[in-house]
C-alpha positions as CSV (number, residue, x, y, z in Angstrom):
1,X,-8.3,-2.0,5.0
2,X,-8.5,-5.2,6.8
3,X,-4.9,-6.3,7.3
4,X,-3.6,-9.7,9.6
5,X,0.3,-8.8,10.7
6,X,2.5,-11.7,9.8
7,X,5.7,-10.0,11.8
8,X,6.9,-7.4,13.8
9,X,10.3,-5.9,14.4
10,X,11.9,-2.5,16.2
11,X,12.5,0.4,13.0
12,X,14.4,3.5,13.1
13,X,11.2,5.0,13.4
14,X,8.9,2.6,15.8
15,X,7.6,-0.6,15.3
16,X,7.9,-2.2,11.8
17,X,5.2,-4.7,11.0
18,X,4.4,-7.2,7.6
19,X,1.3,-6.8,6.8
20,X,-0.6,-9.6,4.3
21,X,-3.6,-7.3,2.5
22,X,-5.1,-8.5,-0.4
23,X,-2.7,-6.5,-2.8
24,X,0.4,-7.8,-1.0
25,X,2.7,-8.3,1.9
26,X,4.2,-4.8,2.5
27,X,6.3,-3.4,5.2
28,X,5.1,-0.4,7.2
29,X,6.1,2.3,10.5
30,X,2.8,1.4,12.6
31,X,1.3,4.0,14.8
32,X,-0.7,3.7,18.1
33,X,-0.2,0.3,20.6
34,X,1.9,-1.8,18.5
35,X,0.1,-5.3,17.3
36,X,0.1,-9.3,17.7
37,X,2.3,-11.4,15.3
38,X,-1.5,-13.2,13.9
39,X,-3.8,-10.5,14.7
40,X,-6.4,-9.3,11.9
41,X,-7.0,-5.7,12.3
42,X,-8.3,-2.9,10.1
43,X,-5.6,0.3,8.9
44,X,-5.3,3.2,6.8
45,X,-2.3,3.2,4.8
46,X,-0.7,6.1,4.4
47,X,2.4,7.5,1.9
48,X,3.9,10.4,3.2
49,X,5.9,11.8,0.0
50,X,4.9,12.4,-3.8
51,X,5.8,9.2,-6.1
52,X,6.6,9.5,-9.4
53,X,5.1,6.9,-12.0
54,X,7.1,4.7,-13.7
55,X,9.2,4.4,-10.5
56,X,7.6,3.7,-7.3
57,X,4.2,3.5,-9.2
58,X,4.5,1.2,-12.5
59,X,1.9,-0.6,-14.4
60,X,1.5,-4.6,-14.2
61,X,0.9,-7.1,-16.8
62,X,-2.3,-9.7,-15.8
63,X,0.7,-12.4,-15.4
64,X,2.2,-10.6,-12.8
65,X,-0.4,-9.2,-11.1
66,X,-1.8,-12.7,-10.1
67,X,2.0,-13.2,-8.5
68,X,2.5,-12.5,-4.5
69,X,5.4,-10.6,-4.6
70,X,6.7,-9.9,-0.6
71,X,7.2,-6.0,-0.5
72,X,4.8,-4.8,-2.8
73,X,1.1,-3.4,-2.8
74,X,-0.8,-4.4,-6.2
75,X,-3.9,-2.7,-7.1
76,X,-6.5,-0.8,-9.6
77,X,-6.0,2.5,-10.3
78,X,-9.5,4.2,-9.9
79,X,-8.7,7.9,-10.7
80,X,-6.5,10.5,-10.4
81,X,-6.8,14.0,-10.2
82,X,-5.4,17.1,-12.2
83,X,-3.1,17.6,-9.0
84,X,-1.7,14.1,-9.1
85,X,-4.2,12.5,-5.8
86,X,-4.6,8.9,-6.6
87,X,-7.0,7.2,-5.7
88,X,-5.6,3.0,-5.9
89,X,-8.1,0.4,-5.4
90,X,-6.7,-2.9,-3.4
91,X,-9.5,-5.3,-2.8
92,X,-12.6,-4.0,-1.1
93,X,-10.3,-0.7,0.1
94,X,-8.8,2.3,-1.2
95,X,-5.1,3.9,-0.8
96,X,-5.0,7.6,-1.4
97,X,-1.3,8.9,-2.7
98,X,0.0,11.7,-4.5
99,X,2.2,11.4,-7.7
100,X,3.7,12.6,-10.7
101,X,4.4,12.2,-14.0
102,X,2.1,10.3,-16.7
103,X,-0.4,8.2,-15.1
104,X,-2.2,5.0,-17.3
105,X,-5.5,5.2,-17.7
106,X,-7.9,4.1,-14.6
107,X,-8.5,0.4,-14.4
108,X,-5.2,-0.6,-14.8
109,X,-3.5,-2.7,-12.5
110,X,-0.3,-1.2,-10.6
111,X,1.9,-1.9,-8.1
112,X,3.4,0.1,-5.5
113,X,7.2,-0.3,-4.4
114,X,9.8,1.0,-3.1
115,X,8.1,4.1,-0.7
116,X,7.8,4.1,3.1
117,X,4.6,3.4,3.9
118,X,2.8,4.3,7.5
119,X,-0.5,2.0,9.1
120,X,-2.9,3.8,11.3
121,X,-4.4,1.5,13.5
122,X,-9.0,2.1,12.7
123,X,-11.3,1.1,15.1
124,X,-13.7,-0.3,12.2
């Protein structure tokens, strides 16, 4: 996912970088040689825990979804699996999660809050 960092701060866990994507601005731990406040770079978003929807996974309406909301990552839901994988389209990229509960049905727009997410640093 092609990503530009907007800032940068020291976490509990490592760097902490905003990240503009085309779903969002969302806060992540970065991993590898930390980046530049500006920079453009490709990532792979990772979430390391199981989310539940209706909590950090919820539908949203076409008024919102055309809203930037700081701290969110808005998407399509493409599929998910028996065992809960999701598969969460944002822009030309893809997020693979796990979750639970009672999913809506694929090509509806979500939005993703409230879950610590980790960049991986791609050399695409």
């Amino acid at each position: 996912m092609e990503v530009q960092v907007i800032r940068l701060e020291q976490g509990d866990i490592g760097p902490r970088i905003a990240l503009k994507t085309q779903g969002g601005v969302i806060w992540v731990y970065w991993r590898g040689d930390p980046p530049t406040r500006g920079q453009f770079t490709n990532v792979e978003l990772a979430v390391s825990r199981v989310l539940t929807w209706g909590e950090e996974l919820e539908t949203v309406s076409a008024a919102e979804a055309g809203e930037p909301t700081l701290g969110v990552l808005d998407g399509t839901l493409e599929t998910v699996d028996a065992d809960g994988t999701v598969i969460l389209r944002v822009g030309h990229s893809v997020v693979m999660l796990s979750a639970e509960g009672t999913p809506p049905a694929p090509g509806t727009r979500v939005r993703l809050r409230n879950c610590e997410i980790t960049a991986y640093p791609t050399n695409l």
